[in-house]
N, C-alpha and C positions, 0 to 999 in steps of 0.2 A: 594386385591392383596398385597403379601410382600417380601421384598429382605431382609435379615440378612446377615451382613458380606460377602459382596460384590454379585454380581452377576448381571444378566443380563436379562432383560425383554420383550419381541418382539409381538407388536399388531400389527399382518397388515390383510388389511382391515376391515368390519363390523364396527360398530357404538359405540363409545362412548358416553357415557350418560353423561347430569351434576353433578356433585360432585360428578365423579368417584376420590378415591383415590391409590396414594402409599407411603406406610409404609414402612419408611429403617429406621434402626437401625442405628443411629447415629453414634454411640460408637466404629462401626466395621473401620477397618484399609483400607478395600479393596475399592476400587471405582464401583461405581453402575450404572448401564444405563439402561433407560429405551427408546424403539425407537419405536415408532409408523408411520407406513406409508401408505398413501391408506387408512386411516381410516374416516368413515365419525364421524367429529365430531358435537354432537346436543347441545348442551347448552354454554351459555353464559359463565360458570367458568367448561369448559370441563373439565378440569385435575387439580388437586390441591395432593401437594406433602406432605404429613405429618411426620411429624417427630417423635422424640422418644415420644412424649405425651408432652412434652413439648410446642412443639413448628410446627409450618404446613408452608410451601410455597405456599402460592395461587398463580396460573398463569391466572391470570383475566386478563394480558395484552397481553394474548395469545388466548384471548376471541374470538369466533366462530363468522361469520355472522350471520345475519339474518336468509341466507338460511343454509342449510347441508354444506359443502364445504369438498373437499381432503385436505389434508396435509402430511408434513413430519416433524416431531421437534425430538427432541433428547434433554434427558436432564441426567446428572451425578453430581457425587458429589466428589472432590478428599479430602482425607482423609487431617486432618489439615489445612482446608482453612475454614477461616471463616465465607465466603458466602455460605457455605453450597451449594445451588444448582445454575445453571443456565441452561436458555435453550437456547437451537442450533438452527436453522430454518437450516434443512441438506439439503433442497431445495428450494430456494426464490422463490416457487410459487405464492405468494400474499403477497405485499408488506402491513406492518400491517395501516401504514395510507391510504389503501384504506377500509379498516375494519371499522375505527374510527375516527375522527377530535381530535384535540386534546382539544376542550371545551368537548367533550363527555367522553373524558381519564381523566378528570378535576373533571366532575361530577358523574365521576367512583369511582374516589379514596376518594371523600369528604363522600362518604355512606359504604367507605369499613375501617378495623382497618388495613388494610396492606399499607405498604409504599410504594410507588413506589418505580421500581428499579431505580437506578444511574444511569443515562448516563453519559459516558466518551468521550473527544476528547482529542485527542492527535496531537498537531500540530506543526511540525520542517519547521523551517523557517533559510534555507541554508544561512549565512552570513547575518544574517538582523542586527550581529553585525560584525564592524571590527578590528583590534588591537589598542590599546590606541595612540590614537596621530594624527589617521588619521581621523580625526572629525564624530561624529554619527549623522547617520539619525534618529535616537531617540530625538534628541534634537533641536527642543523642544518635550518634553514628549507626545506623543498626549494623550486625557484626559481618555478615557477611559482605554486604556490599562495602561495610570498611577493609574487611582482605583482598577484595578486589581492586578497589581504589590504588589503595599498596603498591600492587602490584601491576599497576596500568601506567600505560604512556598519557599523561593529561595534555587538557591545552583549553583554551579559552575561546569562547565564541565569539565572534564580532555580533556587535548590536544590530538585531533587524531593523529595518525599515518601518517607520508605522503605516506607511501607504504600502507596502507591501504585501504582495499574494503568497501567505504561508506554505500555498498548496507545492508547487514547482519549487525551493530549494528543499521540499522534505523528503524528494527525489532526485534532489542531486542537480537540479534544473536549475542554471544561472542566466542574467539577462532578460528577469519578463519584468518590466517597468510599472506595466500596467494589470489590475484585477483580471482573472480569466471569465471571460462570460458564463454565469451558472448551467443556460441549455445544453448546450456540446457536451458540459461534464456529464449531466445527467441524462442525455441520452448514449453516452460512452458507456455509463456504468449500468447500465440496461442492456447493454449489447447490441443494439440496434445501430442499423448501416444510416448514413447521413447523406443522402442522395447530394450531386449537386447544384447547385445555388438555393439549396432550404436551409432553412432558419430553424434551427433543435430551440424548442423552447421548454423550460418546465412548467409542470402541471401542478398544483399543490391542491388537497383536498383543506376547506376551510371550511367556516359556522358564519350564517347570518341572520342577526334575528335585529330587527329594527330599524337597519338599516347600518347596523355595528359590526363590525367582523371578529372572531375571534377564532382560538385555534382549536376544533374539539379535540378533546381527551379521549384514550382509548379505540384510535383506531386501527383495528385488529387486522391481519393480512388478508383475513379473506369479507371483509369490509371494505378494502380498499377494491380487491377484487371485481366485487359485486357492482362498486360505483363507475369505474371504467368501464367496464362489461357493459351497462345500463347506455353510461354516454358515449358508445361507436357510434350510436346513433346520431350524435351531433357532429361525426366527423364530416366533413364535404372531399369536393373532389382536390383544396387544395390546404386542408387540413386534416392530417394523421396523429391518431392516439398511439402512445406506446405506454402499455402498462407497466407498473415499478412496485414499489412495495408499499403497504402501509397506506400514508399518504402522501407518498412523495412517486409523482408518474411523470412524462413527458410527452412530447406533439412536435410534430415537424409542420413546418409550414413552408409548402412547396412552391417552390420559385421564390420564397420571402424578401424580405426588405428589412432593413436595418434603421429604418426613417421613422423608427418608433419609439414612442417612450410608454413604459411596464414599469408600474412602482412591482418593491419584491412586496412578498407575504405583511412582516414585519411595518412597513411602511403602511398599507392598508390596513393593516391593524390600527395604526395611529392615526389615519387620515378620516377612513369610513368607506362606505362602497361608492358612492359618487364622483366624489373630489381625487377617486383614485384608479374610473376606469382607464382604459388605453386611447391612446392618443396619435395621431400619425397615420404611417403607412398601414392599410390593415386593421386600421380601427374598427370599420362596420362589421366586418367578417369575425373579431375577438369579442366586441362588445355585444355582438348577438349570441355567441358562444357562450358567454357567459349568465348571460338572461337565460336562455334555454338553459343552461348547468341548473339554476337556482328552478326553474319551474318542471321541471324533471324530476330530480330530487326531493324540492320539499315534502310531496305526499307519500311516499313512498314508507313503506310497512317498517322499514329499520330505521329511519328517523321517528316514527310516529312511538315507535318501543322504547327506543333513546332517550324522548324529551318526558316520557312517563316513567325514566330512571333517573329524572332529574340530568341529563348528559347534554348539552350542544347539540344539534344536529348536524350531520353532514351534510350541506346543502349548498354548495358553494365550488364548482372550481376557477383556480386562480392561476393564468398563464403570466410568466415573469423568464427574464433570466435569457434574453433573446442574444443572440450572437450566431457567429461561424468559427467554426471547430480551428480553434490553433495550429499552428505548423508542430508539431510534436517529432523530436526521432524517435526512431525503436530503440531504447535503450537497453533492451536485453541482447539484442545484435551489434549496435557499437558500444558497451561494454564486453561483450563476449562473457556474458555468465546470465541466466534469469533469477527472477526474485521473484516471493511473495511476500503479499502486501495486507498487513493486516491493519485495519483504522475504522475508527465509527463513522467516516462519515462519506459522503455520496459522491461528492465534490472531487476527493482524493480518488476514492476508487474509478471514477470514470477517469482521471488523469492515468493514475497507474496504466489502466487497459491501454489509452492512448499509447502508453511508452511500450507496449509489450510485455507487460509484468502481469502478472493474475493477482488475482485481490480478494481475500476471503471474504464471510457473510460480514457484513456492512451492520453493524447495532452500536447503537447507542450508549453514551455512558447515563445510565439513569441513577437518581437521587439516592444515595445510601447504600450502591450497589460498588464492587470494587470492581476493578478489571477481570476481564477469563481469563487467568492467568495459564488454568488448564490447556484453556486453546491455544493461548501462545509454544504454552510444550509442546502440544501436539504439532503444531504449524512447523516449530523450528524441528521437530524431529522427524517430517515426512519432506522437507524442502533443504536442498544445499544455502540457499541465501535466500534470508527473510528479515524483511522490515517492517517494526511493529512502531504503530505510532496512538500514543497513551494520551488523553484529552482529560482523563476523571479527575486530578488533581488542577486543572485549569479552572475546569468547572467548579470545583471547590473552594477556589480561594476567590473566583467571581462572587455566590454566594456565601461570601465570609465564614465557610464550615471548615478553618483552620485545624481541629482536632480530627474530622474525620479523614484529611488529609494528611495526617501521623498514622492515621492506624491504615491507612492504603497502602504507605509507605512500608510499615512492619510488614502486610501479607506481602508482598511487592518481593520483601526476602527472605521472609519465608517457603511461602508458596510458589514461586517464582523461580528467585537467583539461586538458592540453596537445592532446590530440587534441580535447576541446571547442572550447578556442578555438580552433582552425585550422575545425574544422564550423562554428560559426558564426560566422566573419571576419565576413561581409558581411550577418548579421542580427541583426537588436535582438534581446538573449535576457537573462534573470535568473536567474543563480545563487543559491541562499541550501542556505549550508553553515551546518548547527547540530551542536555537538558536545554533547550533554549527560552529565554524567557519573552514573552510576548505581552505582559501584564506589566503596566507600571509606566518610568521617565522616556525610556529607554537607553536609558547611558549605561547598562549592562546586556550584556548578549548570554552571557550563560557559560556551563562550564562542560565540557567530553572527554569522557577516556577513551580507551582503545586497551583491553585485555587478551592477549593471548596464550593460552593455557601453556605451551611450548615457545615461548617467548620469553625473559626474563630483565623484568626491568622494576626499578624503584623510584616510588613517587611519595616524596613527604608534602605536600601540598594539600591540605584538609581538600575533600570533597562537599563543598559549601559555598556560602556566600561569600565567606572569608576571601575562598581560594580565587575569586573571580579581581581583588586586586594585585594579585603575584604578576607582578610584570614579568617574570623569571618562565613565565608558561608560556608557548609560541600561541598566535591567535590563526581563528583560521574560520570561513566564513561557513555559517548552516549548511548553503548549497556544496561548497567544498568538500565538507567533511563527510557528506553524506554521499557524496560522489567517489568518494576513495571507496569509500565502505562496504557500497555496491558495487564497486569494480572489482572488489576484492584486492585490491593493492595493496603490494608488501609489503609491512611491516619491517621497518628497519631503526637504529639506533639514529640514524640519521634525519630519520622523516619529522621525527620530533625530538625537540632538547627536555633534558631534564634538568630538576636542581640537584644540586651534588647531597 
């Protein structure tokens, strides 16, 4: 089988054999796919990519069971990148460490002449610096992440914007001027389709007693559950529910309007329930939704238990957050590599989806609790490229808990970086730590390295506050850096200066 200058290849179902190949023509301009689905694959090196005779991509780490098994992978090649090819898994049907241990991937690659591919992590760690003067939790260095600092390419961050939507550069996304409207993200990160010309709005579960709003405490997923389930009944024919977790759900409103104005949650909280129903296009059709929420609700057997445990009631939903879904690319197709996407929050994870990335379970960072840093091991050890994005220390130093912010820091390298490098001793992998700071004048942007285990470079530039005025460090903007990161882009002496 052959592609010349660009084109397109479709295997679904029947049986691939081992050491089937395909032959692209390197040299061509066009980009190439080849997509296999429903196919059973039989052999251990099922698919292997060759090249112009030069040179072949074995995908031995895409290596079959035992038994037959289905699959879906996808693989391309974008013209002028130097990784030549990678592959997509278009469906996580079977996660590959259930395939393989990683002593078997070990004593896969010692009898093979192909390298393994590169893993990448990529981890933004929200305020883990703060502006010079106000003492760092860096200091003292903890030991690990000072050998890696070492031994990383640094550089400097350019200072965000304060009208800026943190969401889009923490994906590499440049050019949004404007806030992205709450609904779209949060019906993206629900999975739900967004018909055209409807209005994705969220839903927020709230407390009303008096006439006061506030936000109850403790509600459980299948409370949240129970509360949607209860209000299909207030859906019409041109308002739809879409249930989400907790208390955070969504509603499209079909054929909608934009001629509206939705205070968020937060606002009503400040205002009260009056001075902050909706207003505009759609008024009658939210403001009776909302009446109905509250007289629905209130008698109901799991508020009446709640307010006899001294708790808020759930009694309250609250539509905010109206917009039309952004012009988004597929960023796992024009980068040619995918990612997952690990962050607490709902916002990001419906962005991610938008670009074509998956996005783990979506929680919270809560009071006293440190990051899953387990989960980050496990994320970055079942995924080629993974983006984790760290809020707990942000949160920390909002609520002035400066020392618990040290000691996130300790597990952070402990439990964390230190167990990194022992997982990948014996394989090529790229770190890239970006700290951007979002708290404070904003005349600091923050400081990133870029580590690679088979990489070797020296950086004497404290990883700190300090290091943020070395003018000697190249600067390079959040969306930038995090764009390299994810595209997996080479690593060269070049790409960044160092001090001697």
């Amino acid at each position: 089988m052959s592609l010349n200058n660009g084109g397109t290849l479709a295997v679904n179902g029947g049986a691939i054999d081992a050491g089937t190949q395909i032959a692209v023509n390197l040299a061509g301009a066009k980009p190439y796919a080849l997509t296999v689905r429903n196919a059973t694959i039989k052999g251990a090196d099922a698919l292997r990519l060759a090249g112009d005779g030069t040179s072949s991509f074995d995908l031995g780490t895409l290596a079959a069971p035992t038994k037959p098994t289905r699959c879906a992978m996808r693989f391309w090649r974008r013209a002028g990148r130097e990784d030549a090819f990678r592959a997509i898994s278009a469906e996580a049907l079977r996660p590959m460490s259930s395939l393989r241990t990683s002593s078997t991937l070990r004593r896969r690659r010692a009898r093979s002449d192909v390298p393994p591919l590169m893993k990448c992590i990529t981890l933004v760690g929200l305020d883990w610096l703060g502006e010079p003067g106000e003492g760092s939790i860096l200091d003292p260095m903890p030991p690990t992440l000072e050998v890696v600092a070492s031994r990383s390419a640094a550089f400097r961050l350019a200072p965000l914007r304060p009208e800026c939507d943190l969401r889009p550069p923490l994906l590499g996304l440049a050019g949004f001027t404007q806030r992205l409207a709450e609904g779209p993200l949060r019906v993206a990160a629900f999975e739900a389709h967004t018909p055209p010309k409807s209005v994705p709005l969220c839903l927020d579960l709230l407390s009303l007693e008096d006439g006061g709003i506030t936000t109850p405490p403790h509600v459980t997923p299948e409370l949240g559950s129970k509360v949607i389930e209860l209000a299909e009944r207030l859906q019409t024919p041109k308002l739809r529910l879409i249930e989400g977790e907790r208390a955070h759900h969504a509603a499209l409103w079909l054929e909608g309007s934009l001629d509206l104005s939705l205070r968020t949650p937060d606002e009503a909280i400040e205002r009260g329930l009056r001075p902050s129903l909706p207003e505009g296009d759609g008024e009658p059709m939210l403001r009776r939704f909302i009446d109905d929420s509250i007289n629905l609700l209130g008698e109901q057997e799991f508020n009446l238990r709640r307010m006899d445990e001294g708790l808020a009631p759930v009694n309250l939903i609250w539509p905010w957050g109206q917009g039309f879904p952004p012009v988004i690319p597929n960023l796992a197709l024009q980068r040619g590599t995918p990612c997952h996407v690990l962050s607490p929050a709902l916002g990001l994870r419906g962005l991610s989806k938008m670009c074509g990335y998956t996005h783990g379970p979506t929680s919270g960072t809560n009071a006293g609790l440190s990051p899953p840093f387990g989960e980050w091991l496990k994320a970055h050890d079942s995924h080629p490229n993974t983006l984790i994005v760290d809020d707990s220390i942000s949160s920390c130093r909002k609520a002035g808990r400066i020392e618990e912010s040290r000691w996130i820091i300790r597990e952070f390298d402990e439990a964390f970086l230190e167990a990194l490098m022992k997982m990948r001793e014996d394989d090529p992998f790229r770190l890239t730590l970006l700290c951007p700071i979002t708290l404070g004048s904003g005349e600091f942007g923050g400081l990133g390295l870029v580590y690679e285990s088979h990489w070797s470079s020296r950086n004497v530039v404290p990883f700190s506050e300090e290091g943020m005025s070395e003018v000697r460090l190249p600067i390079q903007s959040l969306a930038e850096s995090i764009e390299r990161s994810l595209s997996c882009t080479p690593i060269s002496a070049t790409l960044f200066s160092h001090p001697s």
